[in-house]
C-alpha positions as CSV (number, residue, x, y, z in Angstrom):
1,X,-1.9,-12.1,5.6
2,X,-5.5,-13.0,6.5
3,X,-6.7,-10.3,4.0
4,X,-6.7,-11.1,0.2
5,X,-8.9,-14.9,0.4
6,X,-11.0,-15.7,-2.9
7,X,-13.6,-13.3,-0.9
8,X,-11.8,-10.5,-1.2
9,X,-10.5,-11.3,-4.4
10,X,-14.2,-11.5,-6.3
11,X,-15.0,-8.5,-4.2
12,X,-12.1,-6.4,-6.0
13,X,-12.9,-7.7,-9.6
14,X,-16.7,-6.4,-9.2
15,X,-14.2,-2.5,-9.1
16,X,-11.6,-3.2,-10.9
17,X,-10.8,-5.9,-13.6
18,X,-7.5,-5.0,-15.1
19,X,-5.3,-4.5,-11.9
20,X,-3.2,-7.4,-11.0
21,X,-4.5,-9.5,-7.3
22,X,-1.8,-11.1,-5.3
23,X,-3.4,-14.2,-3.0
24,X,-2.3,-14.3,0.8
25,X,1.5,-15.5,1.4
26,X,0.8,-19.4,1.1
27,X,3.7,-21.6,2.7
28,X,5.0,-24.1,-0.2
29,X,5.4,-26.7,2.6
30,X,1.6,-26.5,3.0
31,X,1.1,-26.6,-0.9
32,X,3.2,-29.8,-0.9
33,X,1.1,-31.6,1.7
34,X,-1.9,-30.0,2.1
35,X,-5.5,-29.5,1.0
36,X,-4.5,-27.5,-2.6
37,X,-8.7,-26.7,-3.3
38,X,-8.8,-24.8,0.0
39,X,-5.3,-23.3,0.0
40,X,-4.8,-21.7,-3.4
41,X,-8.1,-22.5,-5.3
42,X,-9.3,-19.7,-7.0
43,X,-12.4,-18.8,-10.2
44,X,-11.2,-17.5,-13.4
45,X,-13.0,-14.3,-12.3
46,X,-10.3,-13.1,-10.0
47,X,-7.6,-13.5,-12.9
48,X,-5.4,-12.0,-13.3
49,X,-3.8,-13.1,-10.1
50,X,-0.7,-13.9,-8.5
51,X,0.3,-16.7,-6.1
52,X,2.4,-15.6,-3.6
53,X,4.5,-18.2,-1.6
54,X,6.7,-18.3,0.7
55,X,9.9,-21.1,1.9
56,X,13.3,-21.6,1.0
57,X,13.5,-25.1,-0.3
58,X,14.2,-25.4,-3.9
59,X,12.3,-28.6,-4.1
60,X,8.6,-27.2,-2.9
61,X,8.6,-24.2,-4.7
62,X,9.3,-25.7,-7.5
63,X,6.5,-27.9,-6.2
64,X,4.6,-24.6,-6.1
65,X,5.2,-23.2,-10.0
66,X,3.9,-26.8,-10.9
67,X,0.6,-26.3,-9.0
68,X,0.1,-22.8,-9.9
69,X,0.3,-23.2,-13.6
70,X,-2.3,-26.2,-13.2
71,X,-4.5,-24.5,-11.6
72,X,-4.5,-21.5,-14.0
73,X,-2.7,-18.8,-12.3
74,X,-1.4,-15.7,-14.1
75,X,2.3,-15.9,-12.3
76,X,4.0,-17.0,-9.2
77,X,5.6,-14.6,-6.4
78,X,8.2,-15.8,-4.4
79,X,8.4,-13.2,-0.8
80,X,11.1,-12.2,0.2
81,X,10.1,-9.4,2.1
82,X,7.9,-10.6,4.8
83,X,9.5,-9.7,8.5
84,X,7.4,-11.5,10.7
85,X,8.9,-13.8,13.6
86,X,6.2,-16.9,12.6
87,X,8.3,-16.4,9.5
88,X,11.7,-16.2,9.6
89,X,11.5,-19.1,12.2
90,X,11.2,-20.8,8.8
91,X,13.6,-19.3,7.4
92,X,11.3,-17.8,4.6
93,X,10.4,-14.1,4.3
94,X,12.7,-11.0,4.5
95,X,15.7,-12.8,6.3
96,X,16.4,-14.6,2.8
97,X,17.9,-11.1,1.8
98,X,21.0,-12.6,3.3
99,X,21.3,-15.1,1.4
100,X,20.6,-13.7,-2.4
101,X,22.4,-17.1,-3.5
102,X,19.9,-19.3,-2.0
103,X,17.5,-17.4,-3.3
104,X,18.4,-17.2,-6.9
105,X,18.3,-21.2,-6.5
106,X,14.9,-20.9,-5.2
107,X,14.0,-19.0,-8.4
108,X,15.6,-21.1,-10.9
109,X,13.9,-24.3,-9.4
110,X,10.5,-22.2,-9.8
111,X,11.3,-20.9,-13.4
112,X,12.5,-24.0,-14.4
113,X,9.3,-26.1,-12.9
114,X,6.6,-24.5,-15.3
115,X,6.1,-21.6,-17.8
116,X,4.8,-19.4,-15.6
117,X,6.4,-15.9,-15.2
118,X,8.2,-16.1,-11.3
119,X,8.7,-12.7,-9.3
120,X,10.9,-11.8,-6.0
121,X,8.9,-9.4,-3.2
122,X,11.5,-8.2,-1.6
123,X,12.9,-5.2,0.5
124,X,15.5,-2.2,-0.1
125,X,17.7,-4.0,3.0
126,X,17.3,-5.6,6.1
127,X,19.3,-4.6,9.5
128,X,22.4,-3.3,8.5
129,X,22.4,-4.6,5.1
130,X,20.7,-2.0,4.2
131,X,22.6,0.2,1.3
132,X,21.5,1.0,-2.3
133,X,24.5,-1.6,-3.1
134,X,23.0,-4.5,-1.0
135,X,20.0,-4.1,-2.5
136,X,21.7,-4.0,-6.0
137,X,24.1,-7.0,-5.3
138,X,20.6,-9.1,-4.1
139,X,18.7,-8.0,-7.4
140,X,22.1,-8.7,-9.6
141,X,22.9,-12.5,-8.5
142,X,18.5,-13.0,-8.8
143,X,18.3,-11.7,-12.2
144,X,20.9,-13.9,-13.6
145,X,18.7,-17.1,-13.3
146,X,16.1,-15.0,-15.5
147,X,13.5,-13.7,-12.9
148,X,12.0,-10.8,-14.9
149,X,9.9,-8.5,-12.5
150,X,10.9,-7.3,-8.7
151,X,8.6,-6.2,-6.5
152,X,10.6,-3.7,-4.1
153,X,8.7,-2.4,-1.0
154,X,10.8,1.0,-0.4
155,X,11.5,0.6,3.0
156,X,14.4,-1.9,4.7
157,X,12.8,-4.2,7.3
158,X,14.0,-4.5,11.2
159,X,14.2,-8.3,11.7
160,X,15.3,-7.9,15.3
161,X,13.0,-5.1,17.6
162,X,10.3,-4.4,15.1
163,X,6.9,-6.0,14.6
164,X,4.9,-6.6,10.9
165,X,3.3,-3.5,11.6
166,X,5.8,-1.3,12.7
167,X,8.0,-2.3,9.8
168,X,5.6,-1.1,6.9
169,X,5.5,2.4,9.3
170,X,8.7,3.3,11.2
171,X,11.6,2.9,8.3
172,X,11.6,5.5,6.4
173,X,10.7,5.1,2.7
174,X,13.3,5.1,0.2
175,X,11.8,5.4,-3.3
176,X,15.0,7.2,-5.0
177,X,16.6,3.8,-4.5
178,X,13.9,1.6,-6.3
179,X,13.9,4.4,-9.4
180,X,17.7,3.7,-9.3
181,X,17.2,0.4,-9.6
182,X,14.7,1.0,-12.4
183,X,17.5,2.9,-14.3
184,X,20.5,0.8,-13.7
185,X,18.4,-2.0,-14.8
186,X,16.7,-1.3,-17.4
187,X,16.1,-4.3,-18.6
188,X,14.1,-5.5,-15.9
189,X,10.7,-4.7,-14.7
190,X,10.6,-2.9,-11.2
191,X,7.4,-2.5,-9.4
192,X,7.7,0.0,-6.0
193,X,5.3,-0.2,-3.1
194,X,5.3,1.4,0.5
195,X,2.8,4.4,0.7
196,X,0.4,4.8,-2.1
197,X,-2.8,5.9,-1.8
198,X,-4.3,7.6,-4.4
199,X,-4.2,7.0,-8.3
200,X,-2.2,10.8,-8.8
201,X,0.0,9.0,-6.5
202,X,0.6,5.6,-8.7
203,X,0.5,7.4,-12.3
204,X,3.2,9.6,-10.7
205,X,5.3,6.4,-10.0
206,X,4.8,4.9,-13.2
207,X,7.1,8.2,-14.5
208,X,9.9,6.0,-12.6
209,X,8.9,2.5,-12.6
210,X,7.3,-0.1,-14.5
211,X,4.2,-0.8,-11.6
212,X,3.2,0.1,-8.3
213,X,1.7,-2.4,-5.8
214,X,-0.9,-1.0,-3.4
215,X,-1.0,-3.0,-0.1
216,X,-3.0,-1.8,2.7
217,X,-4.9,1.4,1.2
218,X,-6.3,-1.7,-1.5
219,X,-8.1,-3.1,1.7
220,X,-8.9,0.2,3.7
221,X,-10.2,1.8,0.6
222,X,-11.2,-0.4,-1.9
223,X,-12.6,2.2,-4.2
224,X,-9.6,3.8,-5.2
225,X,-9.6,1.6,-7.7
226,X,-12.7,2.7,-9.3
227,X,-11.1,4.0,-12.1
228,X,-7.4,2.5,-12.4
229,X,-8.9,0.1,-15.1
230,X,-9.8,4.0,-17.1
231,X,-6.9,6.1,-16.0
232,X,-4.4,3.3,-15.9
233,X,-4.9,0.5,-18.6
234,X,-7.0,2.7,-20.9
235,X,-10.6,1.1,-20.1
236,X,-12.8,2.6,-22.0
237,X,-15.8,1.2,-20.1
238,X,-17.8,3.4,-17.1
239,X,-16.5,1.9,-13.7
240,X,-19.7,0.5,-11.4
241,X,-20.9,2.4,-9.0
242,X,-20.6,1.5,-5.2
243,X,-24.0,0.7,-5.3
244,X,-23.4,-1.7,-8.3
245,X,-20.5,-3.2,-6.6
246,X,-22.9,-4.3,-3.6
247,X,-25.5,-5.5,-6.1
248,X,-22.9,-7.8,-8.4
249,X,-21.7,-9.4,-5.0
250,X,-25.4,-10.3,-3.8
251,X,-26.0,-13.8,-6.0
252,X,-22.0,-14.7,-5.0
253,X,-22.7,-14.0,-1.2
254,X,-25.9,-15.9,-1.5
255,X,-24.9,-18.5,-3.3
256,X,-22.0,-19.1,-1.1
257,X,-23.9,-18.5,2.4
258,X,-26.5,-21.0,0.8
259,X,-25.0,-23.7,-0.9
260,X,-21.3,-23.5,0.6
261,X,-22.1,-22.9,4.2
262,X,-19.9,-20.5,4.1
263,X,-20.0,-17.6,7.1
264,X,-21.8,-14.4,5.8
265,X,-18.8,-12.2,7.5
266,X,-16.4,-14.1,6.3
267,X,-17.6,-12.0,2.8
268,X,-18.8,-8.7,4.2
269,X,-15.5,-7.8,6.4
270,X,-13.5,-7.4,3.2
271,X,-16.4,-4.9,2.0
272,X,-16.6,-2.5,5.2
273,X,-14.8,-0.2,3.8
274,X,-16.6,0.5,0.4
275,X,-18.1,3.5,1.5
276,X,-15.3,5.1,3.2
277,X,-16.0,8.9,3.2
278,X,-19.2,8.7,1.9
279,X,-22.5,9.6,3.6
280,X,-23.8,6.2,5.1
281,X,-19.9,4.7,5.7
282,X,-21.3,4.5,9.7
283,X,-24.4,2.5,9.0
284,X,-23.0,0.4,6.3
285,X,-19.8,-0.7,8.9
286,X,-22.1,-1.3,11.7
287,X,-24.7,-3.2,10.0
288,X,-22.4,-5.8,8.7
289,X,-20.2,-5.5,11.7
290,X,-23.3,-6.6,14.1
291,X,-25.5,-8.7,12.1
292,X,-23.2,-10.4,9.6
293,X,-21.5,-12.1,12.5
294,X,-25.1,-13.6,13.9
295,X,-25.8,-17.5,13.4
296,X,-28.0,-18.3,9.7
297,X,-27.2,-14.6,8.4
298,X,-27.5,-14.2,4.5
299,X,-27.7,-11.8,2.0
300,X,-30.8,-10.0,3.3
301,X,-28.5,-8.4,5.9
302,X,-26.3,-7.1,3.0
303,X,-29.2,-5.9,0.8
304,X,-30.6,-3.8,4.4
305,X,-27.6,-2.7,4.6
306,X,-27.0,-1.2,0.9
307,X,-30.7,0.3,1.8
308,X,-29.6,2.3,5.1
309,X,-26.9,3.6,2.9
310,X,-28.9,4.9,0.3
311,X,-31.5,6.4,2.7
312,X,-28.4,8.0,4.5
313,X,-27.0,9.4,1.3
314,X,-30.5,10.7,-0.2
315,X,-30.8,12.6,3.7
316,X,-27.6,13.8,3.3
317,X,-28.8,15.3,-0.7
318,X,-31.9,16.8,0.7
319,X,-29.8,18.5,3.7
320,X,-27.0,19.5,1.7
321,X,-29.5,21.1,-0.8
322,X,-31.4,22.8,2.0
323,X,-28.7,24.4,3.1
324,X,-27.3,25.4,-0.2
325,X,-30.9,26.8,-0.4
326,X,-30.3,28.8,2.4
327,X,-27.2,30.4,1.9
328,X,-28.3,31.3,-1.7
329,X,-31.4,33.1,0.2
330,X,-29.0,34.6,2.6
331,X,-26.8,35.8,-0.2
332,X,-29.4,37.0,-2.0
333,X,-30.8,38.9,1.2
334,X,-26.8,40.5,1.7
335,X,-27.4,41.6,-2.1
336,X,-30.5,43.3,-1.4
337,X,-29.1,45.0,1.5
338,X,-26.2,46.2,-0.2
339,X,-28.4,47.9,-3.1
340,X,-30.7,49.5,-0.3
341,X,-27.6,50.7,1.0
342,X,-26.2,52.0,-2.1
343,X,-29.0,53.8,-2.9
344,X,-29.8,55.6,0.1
345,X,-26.3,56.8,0.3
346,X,-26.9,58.0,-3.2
347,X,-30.2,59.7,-2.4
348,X,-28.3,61.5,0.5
349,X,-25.8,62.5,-1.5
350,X,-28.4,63.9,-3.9
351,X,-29.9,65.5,-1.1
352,X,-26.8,67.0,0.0
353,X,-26.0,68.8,-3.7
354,X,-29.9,70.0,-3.7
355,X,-29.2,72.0,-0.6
């Protein structure tokens, strides 16, 4: 939640364009009543993306596939794995795992409401329902109402005890169980997530499974995607450069800090992490951090910004070369010394057979 708005979104699309973009959990109570620009409006650049909702009445969601077709969305997610309190107080999330039967009516209200492909988030368990066969039994009576695609987040969720947080840390992850359920359904497509955070790590998975959703490493760092369009889909087109990616978002956070009124960090907190582990990942954080907040700030801060970082990273050249300069020097001095050493030991020993 609170993570992947229509800002983040574009940002993403500038690094990757093939990889599928889920929008923040959406209520379908609030799609039914509320403001439907501001809640799941979206441009055709950030296709293709899913809608995720959330609720457990048949009636809005299907409410929900209507709306998400018309506004041009690529499918529609129905969660069923979110543990949160704020949540299950509405009876929506994770805690729907106990009731696979409301669920599957749920679905069918949602297939049934527009063409658009529906999906099921969901967990391996929850509590104590928490075996291979509940998970099985809950994919089994879905399926039948011809939901396709299961997104399975390979670790059971603690709905009593545990917060959001600790639930995507302290259960342990279970990934035999989702490539079990890949291979005793066949005939459906299973995505895995819990974990990943590399691209060795997802074309791994893919051995297993049909996809693999990245969730918090997609927001901590961004630019592992930098070449899942290439390695992944077969792109045959050179991925920008973090540099590039800064310069493609400057006329959409101008235009949107200008036009729209829009807060500059409202943009620029999705992008501190582009540099992570990169020389200028300090600078970059903490000019964005302190100035993008500040009253009237525009793209000028981001543009200084994208300049500290190349100054850092053309220091960080000169010193690196320097002292690959030096050691080659040193090395070359040990050589020296080492010859000198050969050779006098030789000339003593040439002395030695004289006498």
């Amino acid at each position: 939640m609170d993570r992947t708005d229509r800002h983040y979104r574009f940002f993403m699309r500038q690094i990757t364009r093939r990889t599928l973009l889920y929008t923040e959990m959406v209520n379908a109570q609030a799609i039914y009543y509320g403001d439907l620009d501001r809640l799941i409006g979206f441009t055709p650049d950030e296709n293709p993306l899913v809608l995720q909702v959330g609720g457990d009445d048949p009636k809005l969601l299907a409410n929900s596939a209507r709306r998400a077709a018309e506004f041009g969305y690529s499918e529609i997610n129905l969660n069923v794995g979110c543990p949160s309190d704020r949540v299950q107080s509405g009876n929506f999330g994770a805690c729907l795992m106990a009731q696979p039967e409301r669920v599957a009516d749920c679905v069918s209200a949602m297939i049934a409401a527009s063409a658009l492909p529906v999906s099921v988030k969901h967990r391996i368990g929850i509590d104590d329902q928490d075996s291979y066969e509940d998970m099985a039994n809950f994919v089994t009576i879905v399926s039948a109402t011809g939901c396709q695609r299961f997104s399975v987040h390979a670790r059971k969720a603690w709905l009593q005890g545990l917060s959001p947080k600790d639930n995507r840390n302290i259960p342990p992850l279970r990934y035999a169980d989702v490539h079990r359920l890949k291979q005793e359904f066949p005939h459906l497509q299973i995505e895995i997530n819990g974990g990943f955070k590399t691209l060795a790590q997802v074309k791994n998975q893919l051995r297993a499974v049909d996809a693999v959703m990245i969730g918090r490493a997609a927001y901590d760092i961004p630019f592992l995607f930098e070449k899942a369009d290439q390695e992944i889909f077969g792109e045959t087109t050179e991925p920008q450069t973090r540099y590039q990616v800064v310069e493609s978002m400057l006329p959409y956070i101008d235009y949107h800090t200008q036009k729209l009124g829009t807060r500059l960090h409202s943009i620029t907190r999705h992008m501190l992490h582009l540099f992570h582990g990169q020389p200028g990942s300090r600078i970059w954080k903490q000019t964005l951090t302190e100035e993008a907040r500040q009253l009237n700030s525009g793209v000028e801060v981001v543009a200084d910004a994208l300049e500290k970082v190349r100054d850092a990273a053309e220091l960080a050249l000169y010193h690196h070369q320097n002292h690959r300069q030096i050691a080659d020097h040193r090395q070359m001095a040990d050589s020296a010394i080492t010859l000198d050493v050969i050779a006098s030991k030789q000339n003593v020993a040439r002395a030695a057979r004289t006498n």
